[in-house]
VMD Tcl script that builds the backbone (N, CA, C; Angstrom):
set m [mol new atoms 261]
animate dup $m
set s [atomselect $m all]
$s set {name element resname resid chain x y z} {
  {N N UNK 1 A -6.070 -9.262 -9.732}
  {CA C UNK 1 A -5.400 -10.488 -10.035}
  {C C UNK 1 A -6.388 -11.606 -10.280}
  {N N UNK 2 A -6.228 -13.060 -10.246}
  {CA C UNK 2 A -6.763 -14.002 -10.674}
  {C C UNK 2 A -7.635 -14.272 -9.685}
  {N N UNK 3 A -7.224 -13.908 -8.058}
  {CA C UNK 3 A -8.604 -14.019 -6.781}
  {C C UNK 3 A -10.005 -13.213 -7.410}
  {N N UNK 4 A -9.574 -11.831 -8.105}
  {CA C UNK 4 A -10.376 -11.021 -8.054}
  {C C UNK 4 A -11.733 -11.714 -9.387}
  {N N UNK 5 A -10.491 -11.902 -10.304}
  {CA C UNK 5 A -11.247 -12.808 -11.300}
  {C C UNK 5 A -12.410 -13.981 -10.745}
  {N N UNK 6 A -11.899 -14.546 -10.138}
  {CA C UNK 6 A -12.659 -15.479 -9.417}
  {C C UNK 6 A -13.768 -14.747 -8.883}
  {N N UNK 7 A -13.538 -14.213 -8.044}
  {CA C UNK 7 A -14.624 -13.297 -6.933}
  {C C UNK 7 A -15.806 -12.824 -8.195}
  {N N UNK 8 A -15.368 -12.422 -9.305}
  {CA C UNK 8 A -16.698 -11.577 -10.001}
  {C C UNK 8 A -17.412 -12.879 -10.786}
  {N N UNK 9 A -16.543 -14.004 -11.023}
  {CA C UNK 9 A -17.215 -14.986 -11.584}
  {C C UNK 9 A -18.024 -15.620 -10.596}
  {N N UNK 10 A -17.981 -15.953 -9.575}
  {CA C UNK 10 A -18.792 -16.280 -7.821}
  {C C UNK 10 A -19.772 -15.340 -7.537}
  {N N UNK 11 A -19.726 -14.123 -8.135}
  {CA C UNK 11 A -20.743 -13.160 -7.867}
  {C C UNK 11 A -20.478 -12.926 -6.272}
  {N N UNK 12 A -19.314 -12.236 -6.681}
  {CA C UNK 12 A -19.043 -11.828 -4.975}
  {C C UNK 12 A -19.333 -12.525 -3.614}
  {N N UNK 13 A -19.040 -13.386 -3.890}
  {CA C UNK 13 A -19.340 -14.272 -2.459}
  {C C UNK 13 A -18.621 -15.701 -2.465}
  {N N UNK 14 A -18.908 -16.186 -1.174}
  {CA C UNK 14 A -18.449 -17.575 -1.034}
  {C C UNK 14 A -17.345 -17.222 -0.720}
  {N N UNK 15 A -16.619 -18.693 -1.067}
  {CA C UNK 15 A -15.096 -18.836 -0.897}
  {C C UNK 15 A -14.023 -17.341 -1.275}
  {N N UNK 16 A -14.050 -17.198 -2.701}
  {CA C UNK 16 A -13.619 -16.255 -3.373}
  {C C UNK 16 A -13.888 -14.989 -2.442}
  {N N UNK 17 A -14.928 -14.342 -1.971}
  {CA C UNK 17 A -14.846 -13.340 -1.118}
  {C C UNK 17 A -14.035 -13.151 -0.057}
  {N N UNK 18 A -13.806 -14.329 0.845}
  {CA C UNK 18 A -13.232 -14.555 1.891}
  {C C UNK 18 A -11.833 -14.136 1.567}
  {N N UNK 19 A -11.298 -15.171 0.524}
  {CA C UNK 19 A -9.778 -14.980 -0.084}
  {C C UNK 19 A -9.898 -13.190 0.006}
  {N N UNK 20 A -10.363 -12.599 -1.142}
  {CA C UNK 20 A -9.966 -11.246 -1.358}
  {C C UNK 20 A -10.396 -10.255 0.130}
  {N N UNK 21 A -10.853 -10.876 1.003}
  {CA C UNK 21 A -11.444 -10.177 2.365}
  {C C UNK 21 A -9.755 -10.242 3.019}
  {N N UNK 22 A -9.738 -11.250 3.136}
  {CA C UNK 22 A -8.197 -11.884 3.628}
  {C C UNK 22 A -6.998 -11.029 2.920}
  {N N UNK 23 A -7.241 -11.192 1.572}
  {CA C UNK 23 A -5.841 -10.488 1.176}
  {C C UNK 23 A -5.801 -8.741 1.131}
  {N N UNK 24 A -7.345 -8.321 1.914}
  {CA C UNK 24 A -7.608 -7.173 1.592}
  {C C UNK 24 A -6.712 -6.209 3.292}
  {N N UNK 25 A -7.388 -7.208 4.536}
  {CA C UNK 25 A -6.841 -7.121 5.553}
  {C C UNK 25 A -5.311 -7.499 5.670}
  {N N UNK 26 A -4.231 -7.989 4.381}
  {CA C UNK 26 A -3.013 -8.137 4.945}
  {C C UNK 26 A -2.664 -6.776 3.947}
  {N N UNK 27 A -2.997 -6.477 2.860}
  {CA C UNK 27 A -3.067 -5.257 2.560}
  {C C UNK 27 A -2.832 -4.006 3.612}
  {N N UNK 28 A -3.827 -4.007 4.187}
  {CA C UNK 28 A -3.846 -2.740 5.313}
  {C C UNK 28 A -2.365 -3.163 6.537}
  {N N UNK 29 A -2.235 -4.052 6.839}
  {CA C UNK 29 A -0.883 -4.732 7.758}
  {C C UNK 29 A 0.484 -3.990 6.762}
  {N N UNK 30 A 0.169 -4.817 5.673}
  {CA C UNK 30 A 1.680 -4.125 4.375}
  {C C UNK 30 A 1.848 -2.221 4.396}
  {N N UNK 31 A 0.124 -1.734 4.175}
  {CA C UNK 31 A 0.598 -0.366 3.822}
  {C C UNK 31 A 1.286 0.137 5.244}
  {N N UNK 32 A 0.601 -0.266 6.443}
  {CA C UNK 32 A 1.284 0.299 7.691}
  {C C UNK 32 A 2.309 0.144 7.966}
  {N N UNK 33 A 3.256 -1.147 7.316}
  {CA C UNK 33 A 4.599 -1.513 7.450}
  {C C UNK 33 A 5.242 -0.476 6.612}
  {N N UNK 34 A 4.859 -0.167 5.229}
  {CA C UNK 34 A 5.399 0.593 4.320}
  {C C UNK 34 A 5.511 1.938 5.140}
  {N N UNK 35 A 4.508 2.436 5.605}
  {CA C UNK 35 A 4.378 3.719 5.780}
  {C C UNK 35 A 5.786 3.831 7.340}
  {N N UNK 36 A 5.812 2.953 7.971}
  {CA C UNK 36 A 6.691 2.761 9.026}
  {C C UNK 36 A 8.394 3.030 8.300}
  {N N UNK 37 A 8.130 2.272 6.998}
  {CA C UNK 37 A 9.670 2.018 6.691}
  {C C UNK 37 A 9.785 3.394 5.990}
  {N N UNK 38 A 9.151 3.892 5.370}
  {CA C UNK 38 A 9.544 5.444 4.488}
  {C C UNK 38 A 9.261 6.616 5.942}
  {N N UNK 39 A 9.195 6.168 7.001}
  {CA C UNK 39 A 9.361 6.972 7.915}
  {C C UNK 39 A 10.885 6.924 8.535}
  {N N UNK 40 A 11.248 6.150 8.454}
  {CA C UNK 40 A 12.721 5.121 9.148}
  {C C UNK 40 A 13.717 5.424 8.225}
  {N N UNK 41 A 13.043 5.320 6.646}
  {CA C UNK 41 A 14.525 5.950 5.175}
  {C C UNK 41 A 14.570 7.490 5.574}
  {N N UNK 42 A 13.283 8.175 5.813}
  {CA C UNK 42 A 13.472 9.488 5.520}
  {C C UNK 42 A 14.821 10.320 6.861}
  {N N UNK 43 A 14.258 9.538 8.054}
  {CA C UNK 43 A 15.262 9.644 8.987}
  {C C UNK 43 A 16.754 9.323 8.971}
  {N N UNK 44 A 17.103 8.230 8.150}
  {CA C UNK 44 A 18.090 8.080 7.628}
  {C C UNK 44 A 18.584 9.343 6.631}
  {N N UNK 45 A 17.757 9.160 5.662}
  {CA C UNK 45 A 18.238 10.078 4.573}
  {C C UNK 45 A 18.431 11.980 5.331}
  {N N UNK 46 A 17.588 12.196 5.983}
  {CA C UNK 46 A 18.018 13.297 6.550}
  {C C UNK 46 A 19.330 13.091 7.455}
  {N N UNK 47 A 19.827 12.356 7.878}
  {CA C UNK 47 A 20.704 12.747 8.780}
  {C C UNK 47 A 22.333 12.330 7.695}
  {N N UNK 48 A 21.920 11.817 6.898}
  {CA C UNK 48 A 23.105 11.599 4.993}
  {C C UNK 48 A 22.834 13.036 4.488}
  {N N UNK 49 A 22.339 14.194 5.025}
  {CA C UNK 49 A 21.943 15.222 3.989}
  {C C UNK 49 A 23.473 15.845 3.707}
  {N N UNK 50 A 24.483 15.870 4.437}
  {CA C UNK 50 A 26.232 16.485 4.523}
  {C C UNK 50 A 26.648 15.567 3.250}
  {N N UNK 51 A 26.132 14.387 3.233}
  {CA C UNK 51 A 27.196 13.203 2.380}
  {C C UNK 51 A 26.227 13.727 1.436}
  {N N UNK 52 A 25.122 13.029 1.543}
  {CA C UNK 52 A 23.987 12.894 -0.203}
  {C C UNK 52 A 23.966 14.718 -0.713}
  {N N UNK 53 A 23.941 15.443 -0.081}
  {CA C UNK 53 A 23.765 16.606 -0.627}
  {C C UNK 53 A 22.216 17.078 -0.479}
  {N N UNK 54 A 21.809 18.543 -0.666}
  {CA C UNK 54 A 20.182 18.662 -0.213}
  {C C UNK 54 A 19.374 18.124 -1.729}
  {N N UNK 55 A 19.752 18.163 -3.046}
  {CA C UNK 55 A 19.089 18.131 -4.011}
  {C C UNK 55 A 19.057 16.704 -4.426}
  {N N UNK 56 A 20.037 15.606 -3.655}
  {CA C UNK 56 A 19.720 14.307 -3.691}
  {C C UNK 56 A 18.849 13.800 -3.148}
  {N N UNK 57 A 18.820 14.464 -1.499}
  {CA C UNK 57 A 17.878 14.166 -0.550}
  {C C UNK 57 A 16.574 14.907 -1.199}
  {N N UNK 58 A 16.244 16.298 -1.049}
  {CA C UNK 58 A 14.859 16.058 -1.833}
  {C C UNK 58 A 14.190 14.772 -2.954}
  {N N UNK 59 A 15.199 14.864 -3.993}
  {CA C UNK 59 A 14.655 13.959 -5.136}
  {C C UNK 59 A 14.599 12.618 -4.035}
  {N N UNK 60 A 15.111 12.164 -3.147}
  {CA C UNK 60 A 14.892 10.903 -2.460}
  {C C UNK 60 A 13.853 10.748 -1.935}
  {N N UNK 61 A 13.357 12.242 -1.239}
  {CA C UNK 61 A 12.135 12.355 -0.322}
  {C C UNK 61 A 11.047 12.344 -1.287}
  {N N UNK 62 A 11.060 12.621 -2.576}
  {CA C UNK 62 A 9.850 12.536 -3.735}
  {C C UNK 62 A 9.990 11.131 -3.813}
  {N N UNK 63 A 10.719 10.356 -4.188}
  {CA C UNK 63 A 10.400 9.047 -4.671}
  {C C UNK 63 A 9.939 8.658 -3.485}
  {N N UNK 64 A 10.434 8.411 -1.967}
  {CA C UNK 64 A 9.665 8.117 -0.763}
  {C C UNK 64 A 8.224 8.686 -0.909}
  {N N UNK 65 A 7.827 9.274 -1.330}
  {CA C UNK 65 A 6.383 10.251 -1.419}
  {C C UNK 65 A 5.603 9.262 -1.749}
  {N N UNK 66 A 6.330 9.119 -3.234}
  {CA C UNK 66 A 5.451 8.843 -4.815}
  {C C UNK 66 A 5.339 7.038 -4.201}
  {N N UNK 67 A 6.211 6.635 -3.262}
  {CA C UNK 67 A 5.705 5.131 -2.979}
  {C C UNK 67 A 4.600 4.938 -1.810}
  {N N UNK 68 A 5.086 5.890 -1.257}
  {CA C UNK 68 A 4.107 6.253 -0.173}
  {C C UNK 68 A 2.660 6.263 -0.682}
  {N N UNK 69 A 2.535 6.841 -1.521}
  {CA C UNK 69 A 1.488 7.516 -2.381}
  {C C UNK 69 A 0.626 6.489 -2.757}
  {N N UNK 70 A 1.519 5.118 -3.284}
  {CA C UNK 70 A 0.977 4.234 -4.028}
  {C C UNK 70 A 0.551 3.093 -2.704}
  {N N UNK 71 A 1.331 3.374 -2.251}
  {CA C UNK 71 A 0.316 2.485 -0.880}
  {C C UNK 71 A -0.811 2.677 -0.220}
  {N N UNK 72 A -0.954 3.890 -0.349}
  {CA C UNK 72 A -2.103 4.454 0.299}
  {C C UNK 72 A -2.988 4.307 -0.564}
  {N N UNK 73 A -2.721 4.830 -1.889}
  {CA C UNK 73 A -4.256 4.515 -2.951}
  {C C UNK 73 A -4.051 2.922 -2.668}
  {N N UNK 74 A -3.443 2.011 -2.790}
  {CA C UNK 74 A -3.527 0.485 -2.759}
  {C C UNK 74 A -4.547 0.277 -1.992}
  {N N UNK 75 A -4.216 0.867 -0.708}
  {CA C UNK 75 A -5.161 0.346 0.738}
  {C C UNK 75 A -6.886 1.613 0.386}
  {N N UNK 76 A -6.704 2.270 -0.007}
  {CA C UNK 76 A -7.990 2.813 -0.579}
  {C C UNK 76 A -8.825 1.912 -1.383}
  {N N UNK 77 A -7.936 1.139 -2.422}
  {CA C UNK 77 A -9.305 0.914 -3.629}
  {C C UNK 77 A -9.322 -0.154 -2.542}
  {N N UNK 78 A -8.533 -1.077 -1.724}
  {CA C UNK 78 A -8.811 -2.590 -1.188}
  {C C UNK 78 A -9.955 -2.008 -0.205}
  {N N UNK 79 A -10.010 -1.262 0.233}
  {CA C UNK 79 A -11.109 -0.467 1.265}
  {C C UNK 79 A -12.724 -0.432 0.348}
  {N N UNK 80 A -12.580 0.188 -0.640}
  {CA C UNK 80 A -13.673 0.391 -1.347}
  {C C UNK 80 A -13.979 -1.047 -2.013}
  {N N UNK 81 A -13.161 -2.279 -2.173}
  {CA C UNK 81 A -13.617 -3.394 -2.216}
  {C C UNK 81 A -14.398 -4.122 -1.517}
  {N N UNK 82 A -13.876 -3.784 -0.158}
  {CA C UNK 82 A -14.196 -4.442 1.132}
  {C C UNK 82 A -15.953 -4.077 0.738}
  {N N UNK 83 A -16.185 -2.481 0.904}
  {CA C UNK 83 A -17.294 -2.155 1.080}
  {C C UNK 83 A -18.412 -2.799 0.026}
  {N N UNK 84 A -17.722 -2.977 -1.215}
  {CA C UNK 84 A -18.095 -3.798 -1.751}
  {C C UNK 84 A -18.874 -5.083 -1.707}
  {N N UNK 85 A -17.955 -6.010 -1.188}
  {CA C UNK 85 A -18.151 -6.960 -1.167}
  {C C UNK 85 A -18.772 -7.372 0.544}
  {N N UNK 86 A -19.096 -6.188 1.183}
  {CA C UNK 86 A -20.191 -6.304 2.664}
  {C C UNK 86 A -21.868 -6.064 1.926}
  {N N UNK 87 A -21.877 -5.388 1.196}
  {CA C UNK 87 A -23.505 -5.267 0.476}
  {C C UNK 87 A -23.933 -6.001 0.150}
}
mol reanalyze $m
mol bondsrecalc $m
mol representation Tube
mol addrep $m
């Protein structure tokens, strides 16, 4: 985004680092919330498996995956930023 923009025009440091340090650590807070809540749907959705049917609930448990999925690479590249921007 436009922090990050900043940050490479600053040459990684200063102010601009801090920001993306900051938004890197609420990052890791969000994916753990995420990962909490697709733990909490899936429990739901299994115990709807009589109503939703099993081939709804799978395809439900893939899209839970595939978001899952994307949180985790999220909190990866913000990780490999971090390391980044400690050198």
């Amino acid at each position: 985004g436009e922090e990050l923009d900043e940050l490479v025009e600053a040459s990684f440091g200063g102010a601009e680092a801090g920001k993306v340090t900051e938004m890197i650590d609420n990052l890791g807070k969000e994916e753990y919330e995420a990962d909490r809540m697709q733990h909490d749907l899936l429990q739901k959705l299994l115990a709807m498996e009589d109503e939703l049917g099993a081939l709804n609930i799978v395809m439900w448990m893939k899209v839970l995956q595939a978001l899952g999925d994307i949180a985790n690479n999220a909190e990866k590249t913000a990780n490999r930023i971090r390391l980044f921007l400690s050198k």
